[in-house]
N, C-alpha and C positions, 0 to 999 in steps of 0.2 A: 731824189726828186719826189717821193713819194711819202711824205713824214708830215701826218696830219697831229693835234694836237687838240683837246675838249674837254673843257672845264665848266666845272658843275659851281657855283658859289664863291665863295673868295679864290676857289680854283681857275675859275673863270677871269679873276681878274690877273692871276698868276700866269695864267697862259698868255694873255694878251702883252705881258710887261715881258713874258722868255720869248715871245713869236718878237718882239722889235729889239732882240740882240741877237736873236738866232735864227737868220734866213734859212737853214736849213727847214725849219718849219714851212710847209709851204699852203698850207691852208689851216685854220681852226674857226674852230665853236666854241662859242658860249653858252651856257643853260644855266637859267636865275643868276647870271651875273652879279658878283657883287666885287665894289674895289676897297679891300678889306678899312684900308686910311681914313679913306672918304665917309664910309659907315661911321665910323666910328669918334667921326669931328663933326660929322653933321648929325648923326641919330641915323635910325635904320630908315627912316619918310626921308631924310636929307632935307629938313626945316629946317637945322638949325646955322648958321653962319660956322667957318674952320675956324674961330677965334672963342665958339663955345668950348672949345679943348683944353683954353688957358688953364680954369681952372681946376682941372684935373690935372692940369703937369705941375700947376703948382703943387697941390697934393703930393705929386707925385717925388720934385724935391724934397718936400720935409722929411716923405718916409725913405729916402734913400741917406738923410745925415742920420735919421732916429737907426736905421739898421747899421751905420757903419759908426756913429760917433756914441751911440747910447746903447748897443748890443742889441737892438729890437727885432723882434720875430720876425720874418718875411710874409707881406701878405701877399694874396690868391686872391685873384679874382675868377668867377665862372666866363666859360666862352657863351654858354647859354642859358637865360636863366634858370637858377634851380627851383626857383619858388614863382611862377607867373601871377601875375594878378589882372584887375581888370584895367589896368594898365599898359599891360605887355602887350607888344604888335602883335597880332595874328599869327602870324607867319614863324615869329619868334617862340608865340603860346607851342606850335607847330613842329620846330625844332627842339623843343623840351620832350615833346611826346617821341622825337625820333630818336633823339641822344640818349635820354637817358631812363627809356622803357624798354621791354625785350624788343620790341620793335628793332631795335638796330644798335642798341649799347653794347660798347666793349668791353670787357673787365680792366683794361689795362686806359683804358679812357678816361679819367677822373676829370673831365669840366673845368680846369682852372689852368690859369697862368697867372707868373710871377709879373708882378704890379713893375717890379720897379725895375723890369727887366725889356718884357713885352710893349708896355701899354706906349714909350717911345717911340719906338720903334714902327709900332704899327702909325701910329698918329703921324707922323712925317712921311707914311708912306704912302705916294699914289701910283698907283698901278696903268693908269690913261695919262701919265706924263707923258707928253711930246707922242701919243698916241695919232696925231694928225701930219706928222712929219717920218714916223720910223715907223708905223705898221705900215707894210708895201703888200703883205701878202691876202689871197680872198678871204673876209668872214661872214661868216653867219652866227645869228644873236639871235636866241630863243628864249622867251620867258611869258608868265602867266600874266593875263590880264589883271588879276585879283592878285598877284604880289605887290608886297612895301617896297620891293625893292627894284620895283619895274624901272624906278625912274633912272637908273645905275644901265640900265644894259637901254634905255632910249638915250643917254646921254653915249656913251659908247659909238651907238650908231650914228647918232649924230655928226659927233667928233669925228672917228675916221671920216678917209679920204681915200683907203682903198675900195678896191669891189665889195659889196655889202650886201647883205639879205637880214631885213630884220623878221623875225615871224613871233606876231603873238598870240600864244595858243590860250582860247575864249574861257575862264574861266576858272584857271591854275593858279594855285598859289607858290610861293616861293617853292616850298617842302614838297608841293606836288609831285615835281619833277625828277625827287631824289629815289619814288622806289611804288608808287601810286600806277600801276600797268595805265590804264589811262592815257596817261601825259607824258609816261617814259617812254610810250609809243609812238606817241605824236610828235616829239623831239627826237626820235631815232628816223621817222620816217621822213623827214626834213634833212638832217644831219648824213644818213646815208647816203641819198643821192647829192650831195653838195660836196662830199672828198670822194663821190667816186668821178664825179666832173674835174675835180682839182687836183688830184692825184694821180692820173692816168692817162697812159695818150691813146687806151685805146677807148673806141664810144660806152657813155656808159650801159647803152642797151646789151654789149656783149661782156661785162664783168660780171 
């Protein structure tokens, strides 16, 4: 009775899609919510319509006959970009400084997946399916005001239909929240007192 659950970024929408097959879970959080599918059929803003995705599955057909009928190389795509421009979301420019600077790179983290493996997979995948019907348990949804990706954890809140606390903290950007004392304090100190309420039968002024 006591198995909270907190997810950070596509974590966040991972936890939401395992908390509506596993009651066992009994409360979770979000922080910068993101629903990996949805990202990535609409853009990181979620301007574009799920059908701008066609063409990149087209794509993604030719290179799965060119690797299996023509011997062709497998291609890699990055999870973030390598090269940002004055193009790149903010938030995304912000992920490049996290991933793949000492800031927080791994040697064993090489930035890419397989095209004709992944990029399916994720694309048919939503994480807030039937979200308004199978999450039963209490959440709470934390994210920055100044995230691209706010609009993924307002639609969240919205959707459910269990108990809900949305809280946006004034100023944060997506990447804020992953390691900035600041913001990882002000989603702890929210986060805290909401599984020591959902988690415990005794009050939470004595835990």
């Amino acid at each position: 009775e006591r198995i909270g659950a907190l997810g950070i970024c596509a974590g966040g929408g991972y936890t939401v899609n395992a908390a509506m097959t596993d009651y066992r879970i009994k409360a979770l959080t979000t922080v910068s919510a993101v629903n990996i599918g949805t990202s990535f059929r609409r853009g990181w803003y979620g301007t574009d319509s799920d059908a701008a995705a066609v063409p990149t599955l087209q794509a993604l057909a030719q290179q799965r006959t060119a690797e299996a009928a023509q011997g062709a190389e497998p291609t890699y795509l990055p999870y973030v970009p390598a090269e940002p421009d004055e193009n790149t979301p903010r938030d995304l420019v912000e992920a490049n400084d996290y991933y793949l600077t000492p800031r927080a790179q791994h040697p064993n983290a090489k930035n890419k997946f397989l095209f004709t493996k992944s990029v399916s997979r994720i694309f048919t995948f939503d994480a807030f399916h039937m979200v308004e019907d199978l999450l039963t348990q209490p959440l709470l949804v934390v994210a920055g005001s100044e995230a691209g990706s706010l609009w993924m954890s307002t639609e969240l809140h919205g959707r459910a239909r269990s108990p809900k606390q949305l809280q946006i903290v004034e100023g944060g950007t997506h990447m804020d929240f992953y390691d900035v004392p600041k913001y990882v304090d002000r989603a702890i100190a929210v986060a805290a007192p909401f599984f020591r309420e959902h988690l415990t039968a005794e009050p939470a002024d004595q835990v």
